[in-house]
C-alpha beads as a LAMMPS data file, in Angstrom:
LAMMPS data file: protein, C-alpha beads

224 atoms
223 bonds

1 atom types
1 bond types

-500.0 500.0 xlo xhi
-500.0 500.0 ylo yhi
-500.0 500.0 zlo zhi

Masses

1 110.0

Atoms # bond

1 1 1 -347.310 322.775 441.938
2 1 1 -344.888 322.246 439.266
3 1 1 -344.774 322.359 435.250
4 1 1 -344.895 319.226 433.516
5 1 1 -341.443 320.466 431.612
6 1 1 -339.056 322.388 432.501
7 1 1 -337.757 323.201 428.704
8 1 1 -337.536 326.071 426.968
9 1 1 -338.836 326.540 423.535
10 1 1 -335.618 327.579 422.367
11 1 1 -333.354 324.884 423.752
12 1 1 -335.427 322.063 422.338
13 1 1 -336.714 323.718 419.060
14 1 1 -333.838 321.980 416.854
15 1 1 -332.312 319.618 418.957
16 1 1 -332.014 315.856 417.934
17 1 1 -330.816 312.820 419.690
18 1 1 -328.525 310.418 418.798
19 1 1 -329.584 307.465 416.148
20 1 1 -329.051 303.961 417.933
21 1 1 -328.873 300.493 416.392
22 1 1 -332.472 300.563 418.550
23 1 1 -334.064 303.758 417.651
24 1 1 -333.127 303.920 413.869
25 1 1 -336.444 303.080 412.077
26 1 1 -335.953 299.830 409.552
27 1 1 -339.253 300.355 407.887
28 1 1 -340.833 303.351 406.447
29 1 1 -337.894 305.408 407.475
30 1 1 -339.283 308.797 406.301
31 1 1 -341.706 308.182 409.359
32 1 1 -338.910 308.373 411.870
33 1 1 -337.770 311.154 413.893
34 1 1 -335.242 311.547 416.732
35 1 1 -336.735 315.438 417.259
36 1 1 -336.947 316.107 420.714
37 1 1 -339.472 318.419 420.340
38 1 1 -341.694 316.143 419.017
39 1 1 -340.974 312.990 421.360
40 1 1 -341.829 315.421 424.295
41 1 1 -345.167 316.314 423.208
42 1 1 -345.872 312.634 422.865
43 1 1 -344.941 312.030 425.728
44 1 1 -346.979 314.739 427.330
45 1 1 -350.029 314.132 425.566
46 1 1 -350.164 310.124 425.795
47 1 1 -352.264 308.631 428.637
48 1 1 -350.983 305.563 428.522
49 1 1 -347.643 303.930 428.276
50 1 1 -346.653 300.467 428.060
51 1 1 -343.436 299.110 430.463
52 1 1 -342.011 295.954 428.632
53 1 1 -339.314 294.052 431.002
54 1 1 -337.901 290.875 431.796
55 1 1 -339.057 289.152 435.033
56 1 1 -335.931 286.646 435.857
57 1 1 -338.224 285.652 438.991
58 1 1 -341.401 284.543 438.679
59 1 1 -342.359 281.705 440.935
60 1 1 -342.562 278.205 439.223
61 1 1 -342.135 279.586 435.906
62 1 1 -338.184 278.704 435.529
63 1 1 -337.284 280.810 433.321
64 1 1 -336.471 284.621 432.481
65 1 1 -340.144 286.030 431.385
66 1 1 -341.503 288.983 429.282
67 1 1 -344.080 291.065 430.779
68 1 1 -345.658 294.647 429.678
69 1 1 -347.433 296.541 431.928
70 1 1 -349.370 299.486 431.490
71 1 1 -349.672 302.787 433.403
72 1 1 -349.287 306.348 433.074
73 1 1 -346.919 308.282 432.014
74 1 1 -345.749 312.045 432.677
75 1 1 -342.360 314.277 431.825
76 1 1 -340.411 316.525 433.906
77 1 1 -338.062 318.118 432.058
78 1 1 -335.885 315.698 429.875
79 1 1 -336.946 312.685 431.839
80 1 1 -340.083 309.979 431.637
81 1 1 -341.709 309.075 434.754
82 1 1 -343.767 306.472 435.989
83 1 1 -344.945 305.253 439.548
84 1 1 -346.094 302.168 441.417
85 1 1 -346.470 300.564 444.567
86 1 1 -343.186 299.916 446.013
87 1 1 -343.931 296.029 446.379
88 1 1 -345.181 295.912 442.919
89 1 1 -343.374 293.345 440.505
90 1 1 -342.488 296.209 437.616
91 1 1 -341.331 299.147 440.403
92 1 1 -339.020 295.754 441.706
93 1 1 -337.416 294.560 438.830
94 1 1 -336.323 298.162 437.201
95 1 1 -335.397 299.236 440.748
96 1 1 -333.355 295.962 440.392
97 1 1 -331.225 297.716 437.461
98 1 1 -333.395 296.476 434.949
99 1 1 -333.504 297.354 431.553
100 1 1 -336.941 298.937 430.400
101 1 1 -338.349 299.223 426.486
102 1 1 -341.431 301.627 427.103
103 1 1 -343.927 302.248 424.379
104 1 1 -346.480 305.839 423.563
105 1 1 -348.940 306.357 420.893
106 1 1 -351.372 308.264 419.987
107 1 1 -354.122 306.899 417.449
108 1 1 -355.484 309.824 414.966
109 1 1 -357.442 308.072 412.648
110 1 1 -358.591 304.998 410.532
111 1 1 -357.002 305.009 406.993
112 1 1 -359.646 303.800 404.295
113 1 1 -357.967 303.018 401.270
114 1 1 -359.978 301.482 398.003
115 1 1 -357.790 298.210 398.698
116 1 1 -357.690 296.311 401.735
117 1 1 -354.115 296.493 401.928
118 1 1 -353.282 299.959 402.032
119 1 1 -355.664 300.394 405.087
120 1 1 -353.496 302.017 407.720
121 1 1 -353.661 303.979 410.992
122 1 1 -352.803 307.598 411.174
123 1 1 -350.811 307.480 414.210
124 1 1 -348.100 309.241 416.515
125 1 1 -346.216 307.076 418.940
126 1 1 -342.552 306.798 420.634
127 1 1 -340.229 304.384 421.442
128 1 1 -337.455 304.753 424.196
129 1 1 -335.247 302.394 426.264
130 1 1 -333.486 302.846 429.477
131 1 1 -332.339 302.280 433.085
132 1 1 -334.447 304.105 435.399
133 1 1 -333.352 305.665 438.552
134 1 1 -335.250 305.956 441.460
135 1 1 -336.323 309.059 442.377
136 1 1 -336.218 308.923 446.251
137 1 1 -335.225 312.195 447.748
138 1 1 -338.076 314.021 449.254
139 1 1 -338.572 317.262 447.736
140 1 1 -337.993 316.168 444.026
141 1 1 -340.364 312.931 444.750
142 1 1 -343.118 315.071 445.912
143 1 1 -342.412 317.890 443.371
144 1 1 -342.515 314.309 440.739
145 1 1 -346.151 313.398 441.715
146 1 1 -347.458 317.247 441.790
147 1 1 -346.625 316.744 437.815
148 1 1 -348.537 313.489 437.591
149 1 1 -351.394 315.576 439.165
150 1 1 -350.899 318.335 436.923
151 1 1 -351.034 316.033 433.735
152 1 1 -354.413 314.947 434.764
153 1 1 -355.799 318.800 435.414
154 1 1 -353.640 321.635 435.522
155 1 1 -354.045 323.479 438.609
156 1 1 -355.039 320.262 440.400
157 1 1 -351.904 319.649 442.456
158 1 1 -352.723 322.863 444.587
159 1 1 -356.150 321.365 445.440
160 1 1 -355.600 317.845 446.490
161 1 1 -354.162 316.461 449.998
162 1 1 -350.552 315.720 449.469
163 1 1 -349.515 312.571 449.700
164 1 1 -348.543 311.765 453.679
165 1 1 -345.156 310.102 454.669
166 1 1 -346.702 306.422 454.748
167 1 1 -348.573 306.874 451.130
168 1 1 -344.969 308.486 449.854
169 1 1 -343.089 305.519 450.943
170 1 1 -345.437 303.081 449.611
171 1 1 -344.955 304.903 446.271
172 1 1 -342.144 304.527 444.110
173 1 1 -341.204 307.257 441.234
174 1 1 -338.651 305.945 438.219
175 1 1 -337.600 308.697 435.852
176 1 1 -336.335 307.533 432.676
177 1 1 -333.534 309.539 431.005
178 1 1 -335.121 310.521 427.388
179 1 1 -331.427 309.927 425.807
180 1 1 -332.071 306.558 423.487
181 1 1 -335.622 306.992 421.739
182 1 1 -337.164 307.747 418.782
183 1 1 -340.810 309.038 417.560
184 1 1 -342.691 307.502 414.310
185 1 1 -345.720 308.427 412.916
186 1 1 -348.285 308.709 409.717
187 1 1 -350.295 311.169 408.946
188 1 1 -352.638 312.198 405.709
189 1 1 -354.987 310.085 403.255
190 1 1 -354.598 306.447 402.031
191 1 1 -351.740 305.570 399.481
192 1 1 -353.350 303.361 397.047
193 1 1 -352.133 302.302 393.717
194 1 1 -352.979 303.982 390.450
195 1 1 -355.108 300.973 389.143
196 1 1 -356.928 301.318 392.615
197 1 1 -358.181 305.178 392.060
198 1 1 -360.831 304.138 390.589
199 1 1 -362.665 301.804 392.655
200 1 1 -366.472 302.500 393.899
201 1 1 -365.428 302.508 397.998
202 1 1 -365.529 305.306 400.097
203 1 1 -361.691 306.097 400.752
204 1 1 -360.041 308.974 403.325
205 1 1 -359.617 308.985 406.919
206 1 1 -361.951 308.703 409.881
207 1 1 -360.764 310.821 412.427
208 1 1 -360.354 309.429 415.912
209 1 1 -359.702 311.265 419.097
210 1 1 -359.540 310.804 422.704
211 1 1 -361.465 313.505 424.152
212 1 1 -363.046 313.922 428.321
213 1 1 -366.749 313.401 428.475
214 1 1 -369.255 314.611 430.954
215 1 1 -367.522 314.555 434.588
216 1 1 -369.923 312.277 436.922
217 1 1 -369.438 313.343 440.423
218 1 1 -368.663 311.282 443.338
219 1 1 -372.107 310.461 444.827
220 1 1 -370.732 310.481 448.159
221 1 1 -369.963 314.165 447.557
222 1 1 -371.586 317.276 449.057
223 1 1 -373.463 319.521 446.649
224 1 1 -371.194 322.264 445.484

Bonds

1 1 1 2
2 1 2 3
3 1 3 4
4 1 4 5
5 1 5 6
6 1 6 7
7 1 7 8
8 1 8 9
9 1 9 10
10 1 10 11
11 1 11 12
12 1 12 13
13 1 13 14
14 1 14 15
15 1 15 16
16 1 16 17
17 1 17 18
18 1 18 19
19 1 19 20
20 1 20 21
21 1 21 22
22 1 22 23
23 1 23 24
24 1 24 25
25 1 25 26
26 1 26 27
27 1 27 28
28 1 28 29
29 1 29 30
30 1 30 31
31 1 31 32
32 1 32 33
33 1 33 34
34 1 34 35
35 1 35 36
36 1 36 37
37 1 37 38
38 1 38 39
39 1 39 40
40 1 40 41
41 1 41 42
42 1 42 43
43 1 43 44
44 1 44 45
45 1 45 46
46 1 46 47
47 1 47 48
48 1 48 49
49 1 49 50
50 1 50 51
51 1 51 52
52 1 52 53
53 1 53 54
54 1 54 55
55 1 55 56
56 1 56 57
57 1 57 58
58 1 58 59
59 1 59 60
60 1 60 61
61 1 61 62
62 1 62 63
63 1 63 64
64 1 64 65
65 1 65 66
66 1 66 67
67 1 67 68
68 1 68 69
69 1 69 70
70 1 70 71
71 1 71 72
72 1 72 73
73 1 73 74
74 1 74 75
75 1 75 76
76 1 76 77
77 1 77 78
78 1 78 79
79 1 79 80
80 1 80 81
81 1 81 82
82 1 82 83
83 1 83 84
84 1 84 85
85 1 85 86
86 1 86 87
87 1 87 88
88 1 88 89
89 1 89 90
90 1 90 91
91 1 91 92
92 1 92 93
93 1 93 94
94 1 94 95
95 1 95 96
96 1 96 97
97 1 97 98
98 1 98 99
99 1 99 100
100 1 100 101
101 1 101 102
102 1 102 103
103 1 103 104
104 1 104 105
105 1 105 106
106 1 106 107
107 1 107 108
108 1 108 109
109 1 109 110
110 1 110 111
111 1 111 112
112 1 112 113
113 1 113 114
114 1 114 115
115 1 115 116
116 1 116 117
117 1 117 118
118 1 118 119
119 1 119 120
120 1 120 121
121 1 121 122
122 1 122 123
123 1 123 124
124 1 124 125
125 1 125 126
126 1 126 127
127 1 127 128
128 1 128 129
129 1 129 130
130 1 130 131
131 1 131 132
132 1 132 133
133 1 133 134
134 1 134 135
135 1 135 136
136 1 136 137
137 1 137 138
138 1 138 139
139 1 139 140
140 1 140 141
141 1 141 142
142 1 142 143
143 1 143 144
144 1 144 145
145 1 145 146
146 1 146 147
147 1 147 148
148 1 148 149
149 1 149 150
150 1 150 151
151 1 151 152
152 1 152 153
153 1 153 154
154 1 154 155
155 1 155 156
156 1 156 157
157 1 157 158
158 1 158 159
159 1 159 160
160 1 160 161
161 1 161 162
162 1 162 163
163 1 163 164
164 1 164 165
165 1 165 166
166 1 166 167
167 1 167 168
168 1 168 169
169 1 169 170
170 1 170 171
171 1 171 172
172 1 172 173
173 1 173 174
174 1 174 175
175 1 175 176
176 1 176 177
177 1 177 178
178 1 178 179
179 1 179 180
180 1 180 181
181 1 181 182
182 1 182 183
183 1 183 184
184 1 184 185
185 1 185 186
186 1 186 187
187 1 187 188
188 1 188 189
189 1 189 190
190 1 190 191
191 1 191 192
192 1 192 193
193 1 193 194
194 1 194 195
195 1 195 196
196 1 196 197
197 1 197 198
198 1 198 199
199 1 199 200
200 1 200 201
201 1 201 202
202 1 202 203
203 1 203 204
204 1 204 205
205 1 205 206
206 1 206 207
207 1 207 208
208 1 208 209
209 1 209 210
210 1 210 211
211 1 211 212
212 1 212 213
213 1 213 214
214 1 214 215
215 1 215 216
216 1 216 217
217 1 217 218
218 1 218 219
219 1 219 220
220 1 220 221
221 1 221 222
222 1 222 223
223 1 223 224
């Protein structure tokens, strides 16, 4: 079993990365941040990411090709990981030495302003582009996965059947360095205009949040 971070509170309390051409926000710049702190609890608390890439071979298409994929992301320490089947098209390409653009975010409500165009999203998301590396040592691959496990229920990497040596090598870990990426996000009740305020709508936020229901258990499960 192994943490999802390896951090301390200390070392990442204050620390900031560097502002790229591609991680400096152009609009609503007060949104921005380059926080660490914050970027890894996005990170850690998004279920989904989204893997933008260019496929430069795609049969009978000709050309270079933009694809997004999604799947699910998880942190160990200061990197981003995700996994795939070996074979698969994404796990190719990066392995490849191709550049990824990955996408997080986190929806926290509907913004209901008194005109339609100040409707927003209350939102927290990240950005981040890189070169993965594959993980593909042993030890640290296996160690990568127990953290997968443990994003989906702590405590559940102790539990399960490991992975056995013909499921490892069909399964390929890339961990993203967390070096060029940036967090956004908007929080708090609709901005509308002075000549709005006084409009007869209902205006505030709805609150959205992603939260586990009832676990169903396999059928083909033994009672207890």
């Amino acid at each position: 079993m192994t943490s999802l971070s390896t951090d301390s509170a200390a070392s990442v309390s204050s620390a900031a990365l560097a502002q790229t051409p591609r991680t400096r926000p152009v609009r609503l710049g007060d949104r921005g941040s380059h926080d660490v702190a914050q970027i890894h609890a996005i990170i850690d608390e998004a279920p989904i990411c989204h893997v933008g890439f260019v496929d430069d071979a795609i049969k009978g298409h000709g050309a270079p090709s933009p694809m997004v994929i999604p799947t699910v992301p998880w942190r160990v320490g200061d990197e981003l990981m995700i996994h795939g089947a070996s074979s698969s098209r994404m796990i190719r390409r990066l392995q490849e030495g191709g550049e990824a653009c990955i996408t997080l975010s986190l929806i926290d409500g509907w913004v209901l302003a008194r005109s339609a165009f100040h409707h927003s999203v209350n939102y927290r998301s990240v950005i981040l582009f890189g070169r993965p590396r594959l993980v593909s040592e042993e030890t640290e691959k296996r160690t990568a996965l127990d953290a997968l496990m443990e994003k989906i229920e702590p405590g559940r990497s102790a539990k399960v059947r490991a992975p056995n040596v013909q499921e490892l090598k069909a399964t390929s870990v890339l961990a993203f360095p967390i070096a060029e990426a940036s967090a956004k996000r908007r929080s708090g009740p609709p901005a509308d205009d002075p000549e709005d305020m006084a409009h007869p709508v209902w205006a505030g936020v709805v609150p959205l949040r992603l939260t586990a229901g009832e676990p169903e258990q396999d059928p083909a499960q033994t009672a207890g």
